[in-house]
N, CA, C and O atoms as CSV, one atom per row, in Angstrom:
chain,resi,resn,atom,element,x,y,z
A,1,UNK,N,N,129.233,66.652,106.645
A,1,UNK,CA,C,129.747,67.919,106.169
A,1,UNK,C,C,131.271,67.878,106.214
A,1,UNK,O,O,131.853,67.480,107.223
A,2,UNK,N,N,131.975,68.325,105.026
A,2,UNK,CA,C,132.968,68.360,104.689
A,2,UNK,C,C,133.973,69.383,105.978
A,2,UNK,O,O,133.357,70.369,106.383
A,3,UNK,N,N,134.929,69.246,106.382
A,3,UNK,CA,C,135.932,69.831,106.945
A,3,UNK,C,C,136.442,70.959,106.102
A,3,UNK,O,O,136.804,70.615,104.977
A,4,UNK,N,N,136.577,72.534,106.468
A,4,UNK,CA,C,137.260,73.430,105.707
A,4,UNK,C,C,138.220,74.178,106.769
A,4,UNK,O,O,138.105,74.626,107.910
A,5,UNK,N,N,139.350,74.064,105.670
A,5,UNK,CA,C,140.166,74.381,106.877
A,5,UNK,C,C,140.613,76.170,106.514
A,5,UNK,O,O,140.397,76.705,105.427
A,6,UNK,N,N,141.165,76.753,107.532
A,6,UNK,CA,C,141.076,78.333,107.502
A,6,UNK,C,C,141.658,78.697,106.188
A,6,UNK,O,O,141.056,79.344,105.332
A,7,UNK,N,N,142.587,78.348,106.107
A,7,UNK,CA,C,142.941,78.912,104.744
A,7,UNK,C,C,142.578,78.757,103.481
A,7,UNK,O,O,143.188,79.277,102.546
A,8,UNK,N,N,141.355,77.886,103.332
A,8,UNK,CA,C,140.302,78.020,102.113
A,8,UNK,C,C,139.539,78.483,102.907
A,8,UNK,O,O,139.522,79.608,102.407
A,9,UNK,N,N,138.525,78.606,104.190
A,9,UNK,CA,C,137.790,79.332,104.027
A,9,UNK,C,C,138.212,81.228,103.741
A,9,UNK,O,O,137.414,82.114,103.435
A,10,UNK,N,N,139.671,81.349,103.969
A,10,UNK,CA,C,140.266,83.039,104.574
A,10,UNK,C,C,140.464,83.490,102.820
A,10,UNK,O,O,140.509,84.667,102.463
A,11,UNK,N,N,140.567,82.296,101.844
A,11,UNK,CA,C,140.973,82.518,100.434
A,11,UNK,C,C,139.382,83.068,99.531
A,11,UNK,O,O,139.306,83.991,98.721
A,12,UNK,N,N,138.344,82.232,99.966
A,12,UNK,CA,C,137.102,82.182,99.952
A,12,UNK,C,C,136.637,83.544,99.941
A,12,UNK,O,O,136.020,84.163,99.074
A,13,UNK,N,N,137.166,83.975,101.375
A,13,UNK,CA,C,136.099,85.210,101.538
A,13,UNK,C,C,137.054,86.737,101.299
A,13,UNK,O,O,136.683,87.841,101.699
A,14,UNK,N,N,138.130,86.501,100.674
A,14,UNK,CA,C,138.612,87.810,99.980
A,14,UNK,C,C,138.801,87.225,98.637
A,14,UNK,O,O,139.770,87.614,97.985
A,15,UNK,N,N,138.076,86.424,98.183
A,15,UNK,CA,C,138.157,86.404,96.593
A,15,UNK,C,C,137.568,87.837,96.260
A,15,UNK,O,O,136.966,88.616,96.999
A,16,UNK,N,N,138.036,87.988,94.496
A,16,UNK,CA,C,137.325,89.304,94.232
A,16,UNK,C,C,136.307,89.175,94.412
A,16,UNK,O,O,135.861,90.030,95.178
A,17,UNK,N,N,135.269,88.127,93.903
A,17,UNK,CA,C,133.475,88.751,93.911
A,17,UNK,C,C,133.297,88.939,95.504
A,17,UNK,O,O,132.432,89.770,95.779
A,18,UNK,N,N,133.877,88.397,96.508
A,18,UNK,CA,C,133.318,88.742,97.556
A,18,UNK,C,C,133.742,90.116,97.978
A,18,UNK,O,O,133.031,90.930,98.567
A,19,UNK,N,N,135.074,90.286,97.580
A,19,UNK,CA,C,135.759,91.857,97.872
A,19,UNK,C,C,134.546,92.906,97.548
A,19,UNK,O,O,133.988,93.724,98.280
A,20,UNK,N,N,134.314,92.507,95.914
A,20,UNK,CA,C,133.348,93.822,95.451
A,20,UNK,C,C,132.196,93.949,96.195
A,20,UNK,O,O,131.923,95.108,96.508
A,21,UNK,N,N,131.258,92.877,96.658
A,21,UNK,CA,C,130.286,93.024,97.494
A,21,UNK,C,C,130.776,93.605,98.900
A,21,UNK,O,O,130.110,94.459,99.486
A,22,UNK,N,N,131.908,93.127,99.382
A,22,UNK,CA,C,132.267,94.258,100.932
A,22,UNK,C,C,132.247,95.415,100.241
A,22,UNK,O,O,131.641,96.355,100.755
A,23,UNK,N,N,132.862,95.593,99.006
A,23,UNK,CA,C,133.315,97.078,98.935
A,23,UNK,C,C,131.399,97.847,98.939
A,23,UNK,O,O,131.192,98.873,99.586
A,24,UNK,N,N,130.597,97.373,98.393
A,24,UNK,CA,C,129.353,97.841,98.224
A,24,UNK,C,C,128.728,97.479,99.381
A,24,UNK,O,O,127.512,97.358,99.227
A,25,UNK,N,N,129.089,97.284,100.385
A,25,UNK,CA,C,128.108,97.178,101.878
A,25,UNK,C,C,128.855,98.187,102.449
A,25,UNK,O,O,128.177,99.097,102.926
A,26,UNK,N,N,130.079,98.299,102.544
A,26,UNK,CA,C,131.000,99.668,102.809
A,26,UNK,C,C,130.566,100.683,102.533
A,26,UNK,O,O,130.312,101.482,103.434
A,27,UNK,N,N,130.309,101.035,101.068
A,27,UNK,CA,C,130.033,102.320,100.455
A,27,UNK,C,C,128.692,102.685,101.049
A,27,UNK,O,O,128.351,103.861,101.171
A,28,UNK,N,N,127.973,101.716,101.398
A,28,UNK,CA,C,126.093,102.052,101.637
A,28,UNK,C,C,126.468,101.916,103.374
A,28,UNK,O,O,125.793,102.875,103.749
A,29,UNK,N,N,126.915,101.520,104.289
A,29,UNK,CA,C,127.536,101.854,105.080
A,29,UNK,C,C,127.822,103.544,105.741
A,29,UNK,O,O,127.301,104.249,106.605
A,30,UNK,N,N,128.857,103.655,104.851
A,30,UNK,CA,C,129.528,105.363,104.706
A,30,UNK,C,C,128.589,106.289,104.223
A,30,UNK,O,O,128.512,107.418,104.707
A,31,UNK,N,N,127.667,105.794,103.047
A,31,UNK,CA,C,126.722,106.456,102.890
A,31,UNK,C,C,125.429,107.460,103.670
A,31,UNK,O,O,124.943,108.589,103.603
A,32,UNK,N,N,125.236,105.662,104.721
A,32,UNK,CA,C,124.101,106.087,105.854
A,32,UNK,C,C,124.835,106.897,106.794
A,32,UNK,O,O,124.173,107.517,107.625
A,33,UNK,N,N,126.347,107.016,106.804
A,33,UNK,CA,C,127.226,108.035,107.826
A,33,UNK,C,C,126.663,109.603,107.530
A,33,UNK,O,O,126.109,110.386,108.302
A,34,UNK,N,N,127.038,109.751,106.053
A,34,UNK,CA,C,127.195,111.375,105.495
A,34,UNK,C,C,125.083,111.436,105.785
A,34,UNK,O,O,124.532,112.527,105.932
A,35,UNK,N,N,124.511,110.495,105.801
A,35,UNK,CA,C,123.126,111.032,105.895
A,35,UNK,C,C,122.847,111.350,106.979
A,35,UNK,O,O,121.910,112.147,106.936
A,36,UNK,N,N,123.291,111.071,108.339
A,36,UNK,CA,C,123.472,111.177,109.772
A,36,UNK,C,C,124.010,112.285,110.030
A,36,UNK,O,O,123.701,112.826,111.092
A,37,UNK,N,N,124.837,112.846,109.254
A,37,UNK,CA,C,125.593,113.807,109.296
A,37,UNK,C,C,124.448,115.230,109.099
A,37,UNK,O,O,124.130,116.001,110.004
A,38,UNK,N,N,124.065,115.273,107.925
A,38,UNK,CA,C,123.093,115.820,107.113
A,38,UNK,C,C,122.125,116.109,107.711
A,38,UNK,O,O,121.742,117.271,107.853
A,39,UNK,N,N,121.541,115.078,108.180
A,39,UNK,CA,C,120.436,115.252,109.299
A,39,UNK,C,C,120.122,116.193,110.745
A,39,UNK,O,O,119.243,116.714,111.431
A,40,UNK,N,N,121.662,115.938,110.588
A,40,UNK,CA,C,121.994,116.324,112.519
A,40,UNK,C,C,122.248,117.889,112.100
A,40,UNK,O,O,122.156,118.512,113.158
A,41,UNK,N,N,122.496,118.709,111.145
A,41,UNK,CA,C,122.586,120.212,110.729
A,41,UNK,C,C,121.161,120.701,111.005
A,41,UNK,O,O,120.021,120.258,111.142
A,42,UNK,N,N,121.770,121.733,111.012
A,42,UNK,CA,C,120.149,122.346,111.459
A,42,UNK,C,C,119.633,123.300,110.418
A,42,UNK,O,O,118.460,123.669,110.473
A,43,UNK,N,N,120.631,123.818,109.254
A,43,UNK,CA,C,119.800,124.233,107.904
A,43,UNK,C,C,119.009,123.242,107.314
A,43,UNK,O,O,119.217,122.031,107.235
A,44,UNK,N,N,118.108,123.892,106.926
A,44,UNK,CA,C,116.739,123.222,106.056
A,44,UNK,C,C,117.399,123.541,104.636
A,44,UNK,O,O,118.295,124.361,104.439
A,45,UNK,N,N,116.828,122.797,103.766
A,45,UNK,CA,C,117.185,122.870,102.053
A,45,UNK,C,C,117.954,122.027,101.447
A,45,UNK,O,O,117.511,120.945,101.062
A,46,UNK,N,N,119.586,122.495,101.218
A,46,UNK,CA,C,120.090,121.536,100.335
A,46,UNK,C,C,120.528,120.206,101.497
A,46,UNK,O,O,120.518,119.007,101.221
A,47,UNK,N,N,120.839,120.721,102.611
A,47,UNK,CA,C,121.306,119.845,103.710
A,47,UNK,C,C,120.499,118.471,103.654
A,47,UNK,O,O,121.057,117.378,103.559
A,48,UNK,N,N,119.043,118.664,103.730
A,48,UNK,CA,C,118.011,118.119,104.447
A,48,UNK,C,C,117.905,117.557,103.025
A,48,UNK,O,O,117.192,116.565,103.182
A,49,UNK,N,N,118.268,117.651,101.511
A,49,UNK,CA,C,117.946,116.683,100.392
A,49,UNK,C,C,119.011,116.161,100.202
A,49,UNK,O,O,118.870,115.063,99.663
A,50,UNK,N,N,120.058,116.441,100.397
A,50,UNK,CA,C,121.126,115.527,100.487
A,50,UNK,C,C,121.160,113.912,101.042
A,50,UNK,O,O,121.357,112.812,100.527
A,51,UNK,N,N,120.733,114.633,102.912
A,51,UNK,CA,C,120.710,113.730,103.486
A,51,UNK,C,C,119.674,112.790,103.516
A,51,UNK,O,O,119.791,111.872,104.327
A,52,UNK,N,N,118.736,112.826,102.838
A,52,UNK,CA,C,117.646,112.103,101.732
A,52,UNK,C,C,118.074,111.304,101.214
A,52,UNK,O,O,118.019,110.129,101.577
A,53,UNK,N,N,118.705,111.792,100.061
A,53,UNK,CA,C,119.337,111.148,99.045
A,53,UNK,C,C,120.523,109.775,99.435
A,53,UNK,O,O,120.416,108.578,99.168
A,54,UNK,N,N,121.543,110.457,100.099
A,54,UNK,CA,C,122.419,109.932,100.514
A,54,UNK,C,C,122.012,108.702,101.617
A,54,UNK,O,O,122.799,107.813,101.941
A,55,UNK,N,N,120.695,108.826,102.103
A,55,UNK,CA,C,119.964,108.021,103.187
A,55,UNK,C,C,119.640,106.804,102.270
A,55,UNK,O,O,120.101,105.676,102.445
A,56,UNK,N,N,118.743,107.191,101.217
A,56,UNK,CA,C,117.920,106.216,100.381
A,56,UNK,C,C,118.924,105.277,99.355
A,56,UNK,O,O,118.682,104.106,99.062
A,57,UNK,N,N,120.289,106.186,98.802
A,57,UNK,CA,C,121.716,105.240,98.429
A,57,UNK,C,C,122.199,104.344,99.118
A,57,UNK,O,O,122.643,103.371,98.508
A,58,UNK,N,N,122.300,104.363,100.972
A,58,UNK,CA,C,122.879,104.193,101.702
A,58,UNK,C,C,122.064,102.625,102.057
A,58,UNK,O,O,122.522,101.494,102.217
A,59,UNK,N,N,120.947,103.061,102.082
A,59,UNK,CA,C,120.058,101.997,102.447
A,59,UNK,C,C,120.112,100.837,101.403
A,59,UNK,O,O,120.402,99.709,101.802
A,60,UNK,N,N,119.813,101.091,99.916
A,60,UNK,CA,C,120.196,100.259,98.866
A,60,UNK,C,C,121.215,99.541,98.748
A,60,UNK,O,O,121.323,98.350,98.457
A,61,UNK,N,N,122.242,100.602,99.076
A,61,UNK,CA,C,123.786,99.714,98.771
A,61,UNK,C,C,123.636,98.425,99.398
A,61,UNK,O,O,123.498,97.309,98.898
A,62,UNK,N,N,123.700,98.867,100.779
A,62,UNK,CA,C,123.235,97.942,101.916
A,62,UNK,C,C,122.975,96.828,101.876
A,62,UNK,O,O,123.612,95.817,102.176
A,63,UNK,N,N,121.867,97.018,101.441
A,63,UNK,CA,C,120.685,96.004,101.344
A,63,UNK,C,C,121.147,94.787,99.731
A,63,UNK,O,O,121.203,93.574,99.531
A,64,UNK,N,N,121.325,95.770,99.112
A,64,UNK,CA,C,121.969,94.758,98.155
A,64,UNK,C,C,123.046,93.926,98.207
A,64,UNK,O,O,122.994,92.748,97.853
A,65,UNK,N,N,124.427,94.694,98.801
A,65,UNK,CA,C,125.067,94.133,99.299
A,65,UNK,C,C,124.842,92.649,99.982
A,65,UNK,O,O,125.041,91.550,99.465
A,66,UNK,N,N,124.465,92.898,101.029
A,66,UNK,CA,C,124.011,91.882,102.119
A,66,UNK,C,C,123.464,90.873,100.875
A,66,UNK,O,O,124.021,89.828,100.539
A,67,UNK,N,N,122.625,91.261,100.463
A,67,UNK,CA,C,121.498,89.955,99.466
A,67,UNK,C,C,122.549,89.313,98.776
A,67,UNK,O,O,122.728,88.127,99.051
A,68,UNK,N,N,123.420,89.947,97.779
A,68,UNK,CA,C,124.411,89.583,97.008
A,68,UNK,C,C,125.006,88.736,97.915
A,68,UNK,O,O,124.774,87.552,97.673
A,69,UNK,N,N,125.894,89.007,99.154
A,69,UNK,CA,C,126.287,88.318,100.237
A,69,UNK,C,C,126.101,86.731,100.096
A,69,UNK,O,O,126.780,85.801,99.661
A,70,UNK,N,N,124.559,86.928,100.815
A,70,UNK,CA,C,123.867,85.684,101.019
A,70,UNK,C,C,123.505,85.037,99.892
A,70,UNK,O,O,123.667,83.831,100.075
A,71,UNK,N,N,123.109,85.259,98.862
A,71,UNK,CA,C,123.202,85.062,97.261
A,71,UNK,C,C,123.858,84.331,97.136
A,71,UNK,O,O,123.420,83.182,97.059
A,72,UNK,N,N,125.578,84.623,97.024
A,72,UNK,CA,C,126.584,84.431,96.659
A,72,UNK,C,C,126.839,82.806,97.517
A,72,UNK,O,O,127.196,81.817,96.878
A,73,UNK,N,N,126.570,82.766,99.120
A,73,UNK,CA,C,126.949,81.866,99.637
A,73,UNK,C,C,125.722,80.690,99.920
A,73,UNK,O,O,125.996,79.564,100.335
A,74,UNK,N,N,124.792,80.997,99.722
A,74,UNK,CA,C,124.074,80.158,99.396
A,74,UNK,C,C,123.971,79.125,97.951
A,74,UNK,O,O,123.911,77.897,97.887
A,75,UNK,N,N,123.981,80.285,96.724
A,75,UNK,CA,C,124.262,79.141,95.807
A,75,UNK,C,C,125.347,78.462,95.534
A,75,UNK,O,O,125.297,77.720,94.554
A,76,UNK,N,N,126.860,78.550,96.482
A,76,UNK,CA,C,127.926,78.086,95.883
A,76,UNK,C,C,127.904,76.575,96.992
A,76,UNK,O,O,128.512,75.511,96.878
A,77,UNK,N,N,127.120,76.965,97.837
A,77,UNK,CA,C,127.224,76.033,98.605
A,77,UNK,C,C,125.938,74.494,98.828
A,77,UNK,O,O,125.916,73.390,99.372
A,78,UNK,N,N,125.103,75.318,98.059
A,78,UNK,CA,C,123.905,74.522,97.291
A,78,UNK,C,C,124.495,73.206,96.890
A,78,UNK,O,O,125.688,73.323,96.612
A,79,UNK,N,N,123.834,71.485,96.728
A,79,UNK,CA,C,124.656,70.597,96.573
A,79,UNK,C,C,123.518,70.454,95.183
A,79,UNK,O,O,122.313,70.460,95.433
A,80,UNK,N,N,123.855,70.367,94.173
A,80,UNK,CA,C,122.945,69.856,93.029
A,80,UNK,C,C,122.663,67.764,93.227
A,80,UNK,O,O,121.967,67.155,92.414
């Protein structure tokens, strides 16, 4: 295995495609915040579908994120 030294790997992992995927594990992140939030109120109605909503975004982003993530560093690092 090849030697990488910090400053290709530090160039690597704020390239844009990786930026946009932090930025979308962030957002689903912040997301699952405002649903925590939502939750913890004690009105029933719009509160309680919000924090639904904002739960089930939160979880997606997430989750995609991450996949994209591993996606991303798995096939670049794949040896054909």
């Amino acid at each position: 295995m090849a030697e990488v030294s910090a400053r290709d790997a530090l160039r690597y992992a704020t390239e844009d495609e990786m930026v946009k995927l932090y930025v979308v594990v962030s957002g689903g992140w912040l997301l699952l915040f405002v649903a925590e939030f939502a939750f913890n109120r004690l009105t029933v109605g719009v509160m309680s579908f919000v924090g639904v909503v904002a739960f089930l975004a939160g979880v997606l982003a997430t989750f995609a994120g991450l996949v994209g993530i591993a996606y991303k560093l798995l096939r670049e690092t794949r040896t054909d």
